[in-house]
VEXVEXVEX-235364 format. One record per residue: residue number from 1; z, y, x of N, C-alpha, C in turn. Coordinates in Angstrom, 2 decimals, m for minus. Layout:
# VEXVEXVEX-235364
{pt NUM {Z Y X} {Z Y X} {Z Y X}}
...
This chain:
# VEXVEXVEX-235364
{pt 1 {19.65 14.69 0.36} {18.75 13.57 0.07} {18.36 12.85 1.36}}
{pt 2 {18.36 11.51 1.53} {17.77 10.99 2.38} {16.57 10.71 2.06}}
{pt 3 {15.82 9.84 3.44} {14.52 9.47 3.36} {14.09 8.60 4.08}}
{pt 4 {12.99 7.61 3.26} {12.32 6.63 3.53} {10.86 6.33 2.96}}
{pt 5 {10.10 5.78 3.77} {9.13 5.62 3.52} {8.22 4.33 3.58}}
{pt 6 {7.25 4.59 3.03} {6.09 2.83 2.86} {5.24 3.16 3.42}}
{pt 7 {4.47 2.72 4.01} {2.76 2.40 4.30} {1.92 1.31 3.49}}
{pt 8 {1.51 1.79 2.97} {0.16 1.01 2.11} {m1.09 0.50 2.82}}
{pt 9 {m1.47 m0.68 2.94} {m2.59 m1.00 3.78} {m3.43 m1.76 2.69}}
{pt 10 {m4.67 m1.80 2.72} {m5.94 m2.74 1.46} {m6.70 m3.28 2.01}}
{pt 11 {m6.67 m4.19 1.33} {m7.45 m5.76 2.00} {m6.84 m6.66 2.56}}
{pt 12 {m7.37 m7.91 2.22} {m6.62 m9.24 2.91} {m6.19 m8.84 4.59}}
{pt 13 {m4.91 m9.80 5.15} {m4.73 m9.24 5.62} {m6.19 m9.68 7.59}}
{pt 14 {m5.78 m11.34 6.92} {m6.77 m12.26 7.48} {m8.17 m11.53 7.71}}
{pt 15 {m8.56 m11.10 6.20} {m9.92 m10.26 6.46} {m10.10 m9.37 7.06}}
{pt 16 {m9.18 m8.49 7.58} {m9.27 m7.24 8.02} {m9.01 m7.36 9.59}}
{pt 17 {m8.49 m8.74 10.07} {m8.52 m9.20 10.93} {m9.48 m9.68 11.71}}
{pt 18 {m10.15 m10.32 11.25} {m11.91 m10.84 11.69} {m12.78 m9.79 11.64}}
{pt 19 {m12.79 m8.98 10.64} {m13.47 m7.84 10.94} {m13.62 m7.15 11.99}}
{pt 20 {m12.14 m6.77 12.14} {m11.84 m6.15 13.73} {m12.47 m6.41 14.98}}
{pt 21 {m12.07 m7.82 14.98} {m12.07 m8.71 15.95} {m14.00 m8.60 15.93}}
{pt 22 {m14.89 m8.79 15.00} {m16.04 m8.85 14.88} {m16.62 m7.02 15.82}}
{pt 23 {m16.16 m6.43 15.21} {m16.36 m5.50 15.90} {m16.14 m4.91 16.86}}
{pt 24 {m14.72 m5.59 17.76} {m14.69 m5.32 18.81} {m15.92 m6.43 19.83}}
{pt 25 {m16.42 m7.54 18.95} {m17.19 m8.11 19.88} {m18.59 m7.07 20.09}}
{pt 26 {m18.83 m6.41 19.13} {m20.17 m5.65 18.69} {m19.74 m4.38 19.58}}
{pt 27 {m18.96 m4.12 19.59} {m18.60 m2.94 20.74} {m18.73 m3.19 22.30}}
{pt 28 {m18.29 m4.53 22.47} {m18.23 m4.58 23.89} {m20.01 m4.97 24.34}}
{pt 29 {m20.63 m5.57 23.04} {m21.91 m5.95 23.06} {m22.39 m4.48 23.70}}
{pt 30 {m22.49 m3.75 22.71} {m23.11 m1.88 23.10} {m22.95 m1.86 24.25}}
{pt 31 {m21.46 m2.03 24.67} {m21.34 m1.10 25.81} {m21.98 m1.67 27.08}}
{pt 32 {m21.82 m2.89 27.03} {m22.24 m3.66 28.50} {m23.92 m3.37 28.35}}
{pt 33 {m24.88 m3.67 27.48} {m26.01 m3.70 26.90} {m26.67 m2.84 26.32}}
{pt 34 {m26.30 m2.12 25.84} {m27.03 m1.16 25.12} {m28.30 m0.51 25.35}}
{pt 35 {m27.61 m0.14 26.63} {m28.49 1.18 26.91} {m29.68 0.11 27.09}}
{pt 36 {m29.68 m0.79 27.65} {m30.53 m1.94 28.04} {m31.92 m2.10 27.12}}
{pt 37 {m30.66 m2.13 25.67} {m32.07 m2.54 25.02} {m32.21 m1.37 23.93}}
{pt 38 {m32.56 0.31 24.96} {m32.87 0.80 24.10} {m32.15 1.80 23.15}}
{pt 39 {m30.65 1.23 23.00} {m30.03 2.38 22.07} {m29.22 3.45 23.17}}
{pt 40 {m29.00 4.89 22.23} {m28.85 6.38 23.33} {m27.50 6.50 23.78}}
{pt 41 {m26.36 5.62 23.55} {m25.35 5.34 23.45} {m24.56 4.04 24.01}}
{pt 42 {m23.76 4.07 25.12} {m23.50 2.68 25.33} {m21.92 2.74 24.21}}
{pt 43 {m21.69 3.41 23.51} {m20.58 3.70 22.83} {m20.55 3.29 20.98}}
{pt 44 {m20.43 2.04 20.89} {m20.81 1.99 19.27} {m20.65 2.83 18.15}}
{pt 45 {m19.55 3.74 18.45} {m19.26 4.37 17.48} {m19.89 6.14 17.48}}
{pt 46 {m20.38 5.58 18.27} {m21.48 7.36 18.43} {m22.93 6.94 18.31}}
{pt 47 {m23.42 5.72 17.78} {m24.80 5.49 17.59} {m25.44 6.52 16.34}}
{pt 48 {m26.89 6.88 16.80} {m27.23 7.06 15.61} {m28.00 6.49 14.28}}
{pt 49 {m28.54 6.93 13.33} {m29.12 5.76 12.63} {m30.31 5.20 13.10}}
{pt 50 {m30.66 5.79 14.07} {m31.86 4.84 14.81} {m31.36 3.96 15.58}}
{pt 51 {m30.21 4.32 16.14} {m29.51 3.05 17.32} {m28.88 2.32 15.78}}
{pt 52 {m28.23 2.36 14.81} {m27.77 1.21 14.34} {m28.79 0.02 13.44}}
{pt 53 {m30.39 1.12 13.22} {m31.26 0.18 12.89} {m31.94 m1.45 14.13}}
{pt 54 {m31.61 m0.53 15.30} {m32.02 m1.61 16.49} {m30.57 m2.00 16.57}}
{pt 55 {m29.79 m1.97 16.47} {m28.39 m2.94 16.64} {m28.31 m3.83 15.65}}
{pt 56 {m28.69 m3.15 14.00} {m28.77 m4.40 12.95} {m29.63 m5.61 13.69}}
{pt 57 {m30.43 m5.23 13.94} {m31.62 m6.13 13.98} {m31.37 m7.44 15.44}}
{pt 58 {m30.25 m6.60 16.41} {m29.95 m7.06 17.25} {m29.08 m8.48 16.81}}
{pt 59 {m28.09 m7.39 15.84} {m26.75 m8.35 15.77} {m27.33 m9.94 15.01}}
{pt 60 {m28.05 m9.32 13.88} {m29.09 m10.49 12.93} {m29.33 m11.74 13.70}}
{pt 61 {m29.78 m11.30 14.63} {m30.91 m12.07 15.81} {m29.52 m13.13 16.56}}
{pt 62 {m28.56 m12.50 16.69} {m27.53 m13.52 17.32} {m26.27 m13.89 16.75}}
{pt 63 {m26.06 m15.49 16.56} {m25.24 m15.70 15.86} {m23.46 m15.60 16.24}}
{pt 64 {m23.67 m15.12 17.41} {m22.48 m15.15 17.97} {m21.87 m13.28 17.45}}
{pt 65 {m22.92 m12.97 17.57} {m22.28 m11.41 17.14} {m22.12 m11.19 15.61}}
{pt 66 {m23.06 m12.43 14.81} {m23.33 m12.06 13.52} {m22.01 m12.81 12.41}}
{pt 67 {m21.65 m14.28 13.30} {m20.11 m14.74 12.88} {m20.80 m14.84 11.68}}
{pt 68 {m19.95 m14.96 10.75} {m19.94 m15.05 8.88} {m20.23 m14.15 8.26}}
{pt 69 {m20.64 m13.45 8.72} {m20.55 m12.27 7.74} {m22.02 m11.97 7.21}}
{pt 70 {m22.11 m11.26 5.66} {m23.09 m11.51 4.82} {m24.19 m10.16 5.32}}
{pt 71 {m23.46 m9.60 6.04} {m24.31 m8.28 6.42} {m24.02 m7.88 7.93}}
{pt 72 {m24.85 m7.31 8.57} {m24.25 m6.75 10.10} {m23.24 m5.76 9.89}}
{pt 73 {m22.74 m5.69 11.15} {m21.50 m4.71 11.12} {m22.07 m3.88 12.55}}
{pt 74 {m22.53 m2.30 11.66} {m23.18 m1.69 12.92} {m22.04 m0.25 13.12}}
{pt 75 {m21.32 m0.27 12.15} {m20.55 0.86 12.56} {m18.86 0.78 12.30}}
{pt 76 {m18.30 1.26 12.70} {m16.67 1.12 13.06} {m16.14 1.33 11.02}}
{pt 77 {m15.44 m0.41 10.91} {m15.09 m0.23 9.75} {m13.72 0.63 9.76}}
{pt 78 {m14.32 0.74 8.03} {m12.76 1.77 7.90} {m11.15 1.35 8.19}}
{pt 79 {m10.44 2.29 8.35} {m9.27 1.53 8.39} {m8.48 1.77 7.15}}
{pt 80 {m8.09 0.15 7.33} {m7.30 m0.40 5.99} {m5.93 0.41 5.82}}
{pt 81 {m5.31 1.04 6.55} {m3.90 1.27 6.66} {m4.41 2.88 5.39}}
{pt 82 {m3.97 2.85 4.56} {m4.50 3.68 3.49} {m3.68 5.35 3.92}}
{pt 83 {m2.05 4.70 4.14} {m1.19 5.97 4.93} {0.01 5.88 4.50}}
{pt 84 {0.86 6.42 4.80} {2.38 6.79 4.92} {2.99 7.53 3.91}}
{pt 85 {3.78 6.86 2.67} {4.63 7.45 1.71} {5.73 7.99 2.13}}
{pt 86 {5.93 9.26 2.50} {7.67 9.28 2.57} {8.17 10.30 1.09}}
{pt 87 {9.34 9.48 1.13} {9.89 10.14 m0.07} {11.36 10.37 0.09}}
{pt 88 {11.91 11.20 m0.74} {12.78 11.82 m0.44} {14.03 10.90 m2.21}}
{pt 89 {14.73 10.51 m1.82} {15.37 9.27 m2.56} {16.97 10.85 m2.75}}
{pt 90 {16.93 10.51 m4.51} {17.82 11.32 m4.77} {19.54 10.61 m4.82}}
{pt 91 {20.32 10.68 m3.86} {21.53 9.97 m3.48} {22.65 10.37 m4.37}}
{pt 92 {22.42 12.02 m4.84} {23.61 12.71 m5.27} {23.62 12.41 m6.75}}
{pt 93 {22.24 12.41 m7.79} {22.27 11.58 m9.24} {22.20 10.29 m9.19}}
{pt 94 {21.76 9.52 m8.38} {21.44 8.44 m8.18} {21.85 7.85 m7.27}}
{pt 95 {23.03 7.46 m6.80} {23.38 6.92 m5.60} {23.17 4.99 m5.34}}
{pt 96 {23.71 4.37 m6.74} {23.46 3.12 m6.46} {21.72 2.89 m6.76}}
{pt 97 {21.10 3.59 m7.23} {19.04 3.02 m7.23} {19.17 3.60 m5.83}}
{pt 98 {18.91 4.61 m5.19} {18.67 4.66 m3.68} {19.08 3.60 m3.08}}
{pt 99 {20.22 3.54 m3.64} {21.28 3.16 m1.89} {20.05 1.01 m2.25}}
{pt 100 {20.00 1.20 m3.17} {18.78 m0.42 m3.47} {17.86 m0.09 m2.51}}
{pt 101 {16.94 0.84 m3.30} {15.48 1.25 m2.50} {15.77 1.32 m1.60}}
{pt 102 {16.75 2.02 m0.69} {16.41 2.11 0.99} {16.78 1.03 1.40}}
{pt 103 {18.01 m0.12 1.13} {17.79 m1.54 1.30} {16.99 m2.34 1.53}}
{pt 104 {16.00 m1.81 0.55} {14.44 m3.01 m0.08} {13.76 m2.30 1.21}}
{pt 105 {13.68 m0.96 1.51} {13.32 m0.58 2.51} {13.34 m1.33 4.18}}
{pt 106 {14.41 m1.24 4.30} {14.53 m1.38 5.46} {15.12 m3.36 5.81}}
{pt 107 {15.18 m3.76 4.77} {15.47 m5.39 4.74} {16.46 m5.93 4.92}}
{pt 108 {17.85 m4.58 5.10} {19.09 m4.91 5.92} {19.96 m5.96 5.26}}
{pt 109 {19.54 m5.98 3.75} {20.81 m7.16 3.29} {20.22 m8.35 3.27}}
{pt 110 {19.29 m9.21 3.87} {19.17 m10.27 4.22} {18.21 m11.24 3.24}}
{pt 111 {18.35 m12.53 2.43} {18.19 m12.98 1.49} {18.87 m12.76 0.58}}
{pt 112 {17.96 m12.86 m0.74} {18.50 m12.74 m2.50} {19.34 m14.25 m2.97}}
{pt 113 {20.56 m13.80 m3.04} {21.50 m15.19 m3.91} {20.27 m15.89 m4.98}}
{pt 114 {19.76 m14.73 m5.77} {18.96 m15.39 m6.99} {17.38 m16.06 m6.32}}
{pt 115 {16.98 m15.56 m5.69} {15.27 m15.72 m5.64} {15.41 m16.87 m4.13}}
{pt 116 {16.03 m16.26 m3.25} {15.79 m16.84 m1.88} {15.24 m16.03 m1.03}}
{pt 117 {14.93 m14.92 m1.51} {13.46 m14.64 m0.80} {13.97 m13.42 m0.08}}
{pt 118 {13.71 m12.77 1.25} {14.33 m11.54 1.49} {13.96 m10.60 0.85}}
{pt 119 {15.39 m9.50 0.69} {15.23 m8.32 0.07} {14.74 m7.43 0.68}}
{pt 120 {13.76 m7.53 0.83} {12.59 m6.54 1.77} {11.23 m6.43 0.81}}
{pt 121 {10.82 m4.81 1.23} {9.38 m4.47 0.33} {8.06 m4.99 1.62}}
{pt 122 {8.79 m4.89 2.62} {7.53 m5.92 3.70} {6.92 m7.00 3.50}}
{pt 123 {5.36 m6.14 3.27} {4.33 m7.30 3.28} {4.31 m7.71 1.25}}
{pt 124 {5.22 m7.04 0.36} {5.36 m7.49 m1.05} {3.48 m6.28 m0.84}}
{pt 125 {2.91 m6.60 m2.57} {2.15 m6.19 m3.57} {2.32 m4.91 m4.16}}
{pt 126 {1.49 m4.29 m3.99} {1.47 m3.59 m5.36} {0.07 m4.04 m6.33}}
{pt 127 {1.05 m4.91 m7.45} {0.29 m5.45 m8.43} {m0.17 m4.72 m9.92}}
{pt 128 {0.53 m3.67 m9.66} {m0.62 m3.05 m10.81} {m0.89 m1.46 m10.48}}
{pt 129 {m2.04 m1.22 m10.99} {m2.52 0.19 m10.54} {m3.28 1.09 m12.04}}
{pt 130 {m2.68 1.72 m12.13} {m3.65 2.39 m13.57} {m3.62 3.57 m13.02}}
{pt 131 {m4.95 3.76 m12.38} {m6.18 5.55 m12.60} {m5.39 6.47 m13.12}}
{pt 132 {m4.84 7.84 m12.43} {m4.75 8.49 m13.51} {m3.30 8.58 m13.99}}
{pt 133 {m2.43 7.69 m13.40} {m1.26 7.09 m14.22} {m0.14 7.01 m12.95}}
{pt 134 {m0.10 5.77 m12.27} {0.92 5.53 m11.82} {m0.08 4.26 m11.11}}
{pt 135 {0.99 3.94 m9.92} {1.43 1.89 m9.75} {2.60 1.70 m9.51}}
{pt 136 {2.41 0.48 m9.43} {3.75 m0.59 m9.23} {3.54 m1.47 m8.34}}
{pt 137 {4.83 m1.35 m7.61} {5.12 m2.71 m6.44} {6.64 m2.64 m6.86}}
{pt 138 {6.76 m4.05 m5.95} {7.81 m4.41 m5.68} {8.39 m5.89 m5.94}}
{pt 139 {7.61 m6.10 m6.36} {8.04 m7.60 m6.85} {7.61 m8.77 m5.54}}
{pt 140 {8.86 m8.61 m4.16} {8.41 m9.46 m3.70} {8.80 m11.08 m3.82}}
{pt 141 {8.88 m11.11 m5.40} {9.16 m12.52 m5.32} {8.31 m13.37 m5.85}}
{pt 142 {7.26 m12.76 m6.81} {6.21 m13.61 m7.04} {4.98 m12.74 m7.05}}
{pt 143 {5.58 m11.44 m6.93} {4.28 m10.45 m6.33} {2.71 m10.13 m8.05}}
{pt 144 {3.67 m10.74 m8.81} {2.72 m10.84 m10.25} {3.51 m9.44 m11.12}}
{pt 145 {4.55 m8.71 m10.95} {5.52 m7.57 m11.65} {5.90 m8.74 m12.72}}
{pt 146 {6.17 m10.39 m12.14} {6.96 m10.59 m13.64} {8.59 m11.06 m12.69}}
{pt 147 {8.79 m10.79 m11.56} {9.88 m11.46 m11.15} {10.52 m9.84 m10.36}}
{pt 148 {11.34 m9.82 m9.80} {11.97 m9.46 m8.82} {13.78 m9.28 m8.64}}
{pt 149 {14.31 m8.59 m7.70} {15.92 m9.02 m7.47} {16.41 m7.59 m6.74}}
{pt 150 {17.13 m7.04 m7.34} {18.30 m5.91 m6.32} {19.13 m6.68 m5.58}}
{pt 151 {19.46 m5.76 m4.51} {20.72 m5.63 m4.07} {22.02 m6.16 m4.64}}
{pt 152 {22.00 m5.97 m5.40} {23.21 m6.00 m6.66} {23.30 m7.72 m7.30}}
{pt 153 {22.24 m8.20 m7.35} {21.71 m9.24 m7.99} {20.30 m9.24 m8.50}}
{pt 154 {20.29 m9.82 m9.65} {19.12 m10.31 m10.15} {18.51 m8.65 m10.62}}
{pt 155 {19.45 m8.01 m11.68} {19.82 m6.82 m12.61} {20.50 m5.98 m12.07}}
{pt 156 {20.41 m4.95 m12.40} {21.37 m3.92 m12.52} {21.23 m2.65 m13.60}}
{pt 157 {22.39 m2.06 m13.94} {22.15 m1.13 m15.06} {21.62 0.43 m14.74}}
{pt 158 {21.05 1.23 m15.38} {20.98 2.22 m15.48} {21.73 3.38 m15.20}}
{pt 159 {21.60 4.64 m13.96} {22.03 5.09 m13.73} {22.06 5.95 m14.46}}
{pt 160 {23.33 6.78 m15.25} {22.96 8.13 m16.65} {22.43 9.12 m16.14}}
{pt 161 {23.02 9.37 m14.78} {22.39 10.66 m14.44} {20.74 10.75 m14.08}}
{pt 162 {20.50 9.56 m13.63} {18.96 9.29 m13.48} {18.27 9.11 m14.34}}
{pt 163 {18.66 8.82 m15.53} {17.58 8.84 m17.19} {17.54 10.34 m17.62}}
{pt 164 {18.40 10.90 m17.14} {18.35 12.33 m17.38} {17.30 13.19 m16.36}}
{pt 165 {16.92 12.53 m15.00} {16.04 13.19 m14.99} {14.69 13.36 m15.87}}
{pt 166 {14.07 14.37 m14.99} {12.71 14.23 m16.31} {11.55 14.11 m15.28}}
{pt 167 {10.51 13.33 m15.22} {9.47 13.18 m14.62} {8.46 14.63 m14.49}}
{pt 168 {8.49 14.77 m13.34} {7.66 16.57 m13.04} {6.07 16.29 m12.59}}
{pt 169 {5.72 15.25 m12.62} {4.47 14.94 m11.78} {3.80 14.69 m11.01}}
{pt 170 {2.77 15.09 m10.07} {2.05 13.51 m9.13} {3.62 13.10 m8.25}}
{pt 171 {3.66 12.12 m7.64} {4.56 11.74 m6.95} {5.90 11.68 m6.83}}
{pt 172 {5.92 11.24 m8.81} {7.36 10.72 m9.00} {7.72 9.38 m9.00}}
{pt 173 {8.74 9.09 m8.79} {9.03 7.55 m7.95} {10.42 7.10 m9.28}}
{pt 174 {9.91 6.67 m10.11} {11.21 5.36 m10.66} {10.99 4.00 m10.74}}
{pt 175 {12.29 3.59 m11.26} {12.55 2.08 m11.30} {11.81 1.53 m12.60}}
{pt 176 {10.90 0.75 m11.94} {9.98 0.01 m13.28} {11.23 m1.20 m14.01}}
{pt 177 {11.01 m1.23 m15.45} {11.81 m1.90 m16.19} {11.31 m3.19 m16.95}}
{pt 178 {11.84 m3.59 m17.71} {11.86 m4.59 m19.09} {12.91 m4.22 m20.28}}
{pt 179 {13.28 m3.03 m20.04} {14.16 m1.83 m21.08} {15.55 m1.86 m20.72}}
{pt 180 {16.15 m1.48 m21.31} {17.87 m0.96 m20.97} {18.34 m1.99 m19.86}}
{pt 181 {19.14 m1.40 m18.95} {19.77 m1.89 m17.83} {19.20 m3.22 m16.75}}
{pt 182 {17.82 m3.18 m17.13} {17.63 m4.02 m16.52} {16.19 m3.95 m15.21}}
{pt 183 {16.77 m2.97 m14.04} {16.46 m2.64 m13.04} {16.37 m3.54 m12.05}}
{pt 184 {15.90 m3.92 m11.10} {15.58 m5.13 m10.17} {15.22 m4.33 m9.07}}
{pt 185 {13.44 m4.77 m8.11} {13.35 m4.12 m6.82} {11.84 m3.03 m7.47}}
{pt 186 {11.75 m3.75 m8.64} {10.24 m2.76 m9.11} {10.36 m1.57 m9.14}}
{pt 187 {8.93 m0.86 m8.75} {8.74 0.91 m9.18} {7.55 1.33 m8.90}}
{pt 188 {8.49 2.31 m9.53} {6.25 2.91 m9.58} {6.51 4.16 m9.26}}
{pt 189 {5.03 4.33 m8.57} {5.04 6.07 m8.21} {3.73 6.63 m9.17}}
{pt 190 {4.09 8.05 m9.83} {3.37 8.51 m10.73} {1.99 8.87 m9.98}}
{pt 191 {0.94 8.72 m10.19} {m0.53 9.11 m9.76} {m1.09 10.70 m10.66}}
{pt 192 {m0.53 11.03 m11.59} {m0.80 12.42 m11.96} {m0.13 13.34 m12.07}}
{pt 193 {m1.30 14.99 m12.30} {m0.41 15.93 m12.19} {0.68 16.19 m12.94}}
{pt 194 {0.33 15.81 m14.67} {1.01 15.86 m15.60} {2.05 15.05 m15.29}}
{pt 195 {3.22 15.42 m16.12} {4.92 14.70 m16.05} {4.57 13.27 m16.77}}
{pt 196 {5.02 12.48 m16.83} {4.74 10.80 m17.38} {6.05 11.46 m18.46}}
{pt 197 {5.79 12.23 m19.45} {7.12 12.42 m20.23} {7.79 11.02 m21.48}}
{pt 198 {6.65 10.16 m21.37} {6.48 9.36 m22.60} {7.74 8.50 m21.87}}
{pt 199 {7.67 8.17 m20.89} {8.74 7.83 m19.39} {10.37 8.26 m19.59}}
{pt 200 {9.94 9.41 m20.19} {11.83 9.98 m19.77} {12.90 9.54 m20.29}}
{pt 201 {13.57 9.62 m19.78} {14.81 9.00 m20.72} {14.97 7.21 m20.68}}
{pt 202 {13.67 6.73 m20.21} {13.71 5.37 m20.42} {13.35 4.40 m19.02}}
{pt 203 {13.46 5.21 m18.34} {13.47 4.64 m16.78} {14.43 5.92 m15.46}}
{pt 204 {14.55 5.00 m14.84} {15.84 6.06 m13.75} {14.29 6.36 m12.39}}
{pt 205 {14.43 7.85 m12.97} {13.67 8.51 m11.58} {14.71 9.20 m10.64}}
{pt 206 {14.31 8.37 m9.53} {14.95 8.29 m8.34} {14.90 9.12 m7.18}}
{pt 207 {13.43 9.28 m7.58} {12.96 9.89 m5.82} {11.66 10.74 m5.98}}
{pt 208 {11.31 11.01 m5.19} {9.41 11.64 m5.26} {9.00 11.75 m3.69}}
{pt 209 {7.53 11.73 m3.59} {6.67 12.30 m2.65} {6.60 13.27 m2.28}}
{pt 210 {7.38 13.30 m0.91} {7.27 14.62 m0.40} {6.24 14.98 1.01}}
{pt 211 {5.84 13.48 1.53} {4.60 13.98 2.25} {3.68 12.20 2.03}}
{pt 212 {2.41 12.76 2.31} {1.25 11.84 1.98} {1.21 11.64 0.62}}
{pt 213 {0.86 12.59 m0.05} {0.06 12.92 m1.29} {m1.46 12.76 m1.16}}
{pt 214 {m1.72 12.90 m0.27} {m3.29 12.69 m0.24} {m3.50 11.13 0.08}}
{pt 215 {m2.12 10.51 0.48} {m2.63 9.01 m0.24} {m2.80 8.85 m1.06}}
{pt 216 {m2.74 9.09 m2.04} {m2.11 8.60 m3.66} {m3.79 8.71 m4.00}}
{pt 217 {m4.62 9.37 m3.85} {m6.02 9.23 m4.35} {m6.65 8.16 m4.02}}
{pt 218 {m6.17 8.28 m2.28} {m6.86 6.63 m2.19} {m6.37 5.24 m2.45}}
{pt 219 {m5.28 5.27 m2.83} {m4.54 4.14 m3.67} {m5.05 3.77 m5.08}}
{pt 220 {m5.48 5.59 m5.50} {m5.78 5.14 m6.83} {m7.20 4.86 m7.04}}
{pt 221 {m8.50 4.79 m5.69} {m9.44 4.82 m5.57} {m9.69 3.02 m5.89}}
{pt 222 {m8.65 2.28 m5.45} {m9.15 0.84 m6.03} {m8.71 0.14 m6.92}}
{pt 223 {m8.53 0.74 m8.36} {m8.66 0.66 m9.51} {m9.07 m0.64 m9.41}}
{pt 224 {m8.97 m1.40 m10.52} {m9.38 m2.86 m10.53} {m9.38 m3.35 m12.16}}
{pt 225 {m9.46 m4.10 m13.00} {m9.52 m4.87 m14.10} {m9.00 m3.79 m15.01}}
{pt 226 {m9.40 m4.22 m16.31} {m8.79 m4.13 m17.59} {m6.92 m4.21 m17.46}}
{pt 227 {m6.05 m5.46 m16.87} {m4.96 m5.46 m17.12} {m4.16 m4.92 m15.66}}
{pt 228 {m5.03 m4.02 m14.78} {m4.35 m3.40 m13.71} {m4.02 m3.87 m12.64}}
{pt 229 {m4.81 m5.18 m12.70} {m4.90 m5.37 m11.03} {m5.14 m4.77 m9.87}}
{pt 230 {m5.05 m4.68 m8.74} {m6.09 m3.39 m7.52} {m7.20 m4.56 m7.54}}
{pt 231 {m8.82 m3.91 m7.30} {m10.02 m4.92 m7.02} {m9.56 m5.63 m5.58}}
{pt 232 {m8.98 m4.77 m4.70} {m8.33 m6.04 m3.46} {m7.21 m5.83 m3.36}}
{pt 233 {m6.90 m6.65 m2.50} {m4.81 m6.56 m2.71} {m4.29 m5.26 m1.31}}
{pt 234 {m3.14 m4.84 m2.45} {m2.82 m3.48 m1.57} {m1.57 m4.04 m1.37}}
{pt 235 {m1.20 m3.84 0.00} {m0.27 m4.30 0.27} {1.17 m3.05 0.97}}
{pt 236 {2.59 m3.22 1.13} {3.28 m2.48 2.00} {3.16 m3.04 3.18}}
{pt 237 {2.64 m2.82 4.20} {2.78 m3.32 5.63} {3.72 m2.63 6.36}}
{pt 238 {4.39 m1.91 6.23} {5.66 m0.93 7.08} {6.62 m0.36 5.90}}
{pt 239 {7.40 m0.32 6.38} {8.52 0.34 5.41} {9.96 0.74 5.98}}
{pt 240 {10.95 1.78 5.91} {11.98 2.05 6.16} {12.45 2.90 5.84}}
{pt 241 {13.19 3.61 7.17} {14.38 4.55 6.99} {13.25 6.28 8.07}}
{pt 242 {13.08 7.22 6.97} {12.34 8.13 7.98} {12.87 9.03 8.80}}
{pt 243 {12.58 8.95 10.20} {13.59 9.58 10.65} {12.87 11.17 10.99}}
């Protein structure tokens, strides 16, 4: 089996950008100042809640540290990069869905004849997420799960030996469909322990999670709408070949 992997990152990407940037101004604020006015720490990220009550109050007070934002930023935001899927892509039942996925992976065949768009999972959506269940990415062509394109073309058919697998549980990886033979760049990775058996037979499982399982909670932590949106957009920001 070979292997490749995704990184999942959440939140705009713009937003997560200014943020940063906001807090590295609030850091360099601490450090030059701090002690100055008071807090035990010239180090922002070791304040305590008494130093971040006099830093709120600081940052409030000036608009240059306070920028746009609807609230102060007194402590080191989280990071967006959620973590690292690698999975282990089954070559020997499945040779033409891998030999796609690690394609979509790594971006090597260029632009799609059909879409235009490169065949790369960089920077695509994962546009639906169900708790409990599974998500889906891959659709980097309109990023909604109503478009996407293989390797191959637009379609491609069903591998037999891969409908024959059977889904075993958290961190199984197949090709999301629209029913018989009609495979593209979509998939989903299973989010529970239980097997998705309702699944078998009717989608080609390809691959599974063999390290960063303890992403998968926090992927499934931003649940979003009734029809499975994420509440912010989760994105692949890295993707390839694992070496």
């Amino acid at each position: 089996m070979s292997k490749v992997f995704i990184e999942i990152t959440a939140g705009d990407d713009a937003e997560n950008q200014k943020i940063a940037a906001q807090w590295k101004k609030i850091s360099d604020f601490v450090s030059k100042k701090g002690i100055e006015y008071g807090l035990s720490s010239a180090n922002a990220a070791e304040l305590t809640e008494d130093d971040k009550g006099i830093l709120r109050d600081l940052v409030e007070g000036d608009p240059a540290l306070m920028g746009d934002a609807k609230t102060a930023l007194v402590e080191p935001p989280a990071n967006p990069i959620l973590g690292k899927l690698v999975i282990d892509l089954n070559d020997s039942k499945c040779p033409k869905t891998s030999a796609n996925f690690r394609a979509l992976c790594t971006g090597e065949k260029g632009k799609g004849k059909e879409s235009g768009k490169p065949l790369h999972y960089l920077n695509s959506v994962i546009h639906r997420l169900v708790p409990g269940v599974l998500f889906q990415g891959g659709d980097f062509v309109k990023g909604t799960g109503a478009a996407g394109e293989s390797i191959y073309g637009l379609k491609f058919k069903d591998e037999k030996e891969g409908l024959k697998i059977k889904h075993s549980g958290l961190g199984d990886v197949g090709m999301a469909n629209g029913g018989k033979d009609s495979n593209s760049s979509q998939f989903y990775i299973s989010l529970c322990d239980d097997p998705l058996t309702k699944l078998d037979g009717k989608h080609v499982v390809f691959g599974k999670v063999v390290q960063g399982l303890d992403v998968l909670p926090k992927i499934a932590s931003f649940a979003g709408d009734k029809d499975g949106f994420p509440r912010v957009p989760l994105r692949i920001t890295s993707c390839g070949i694992e070496k």
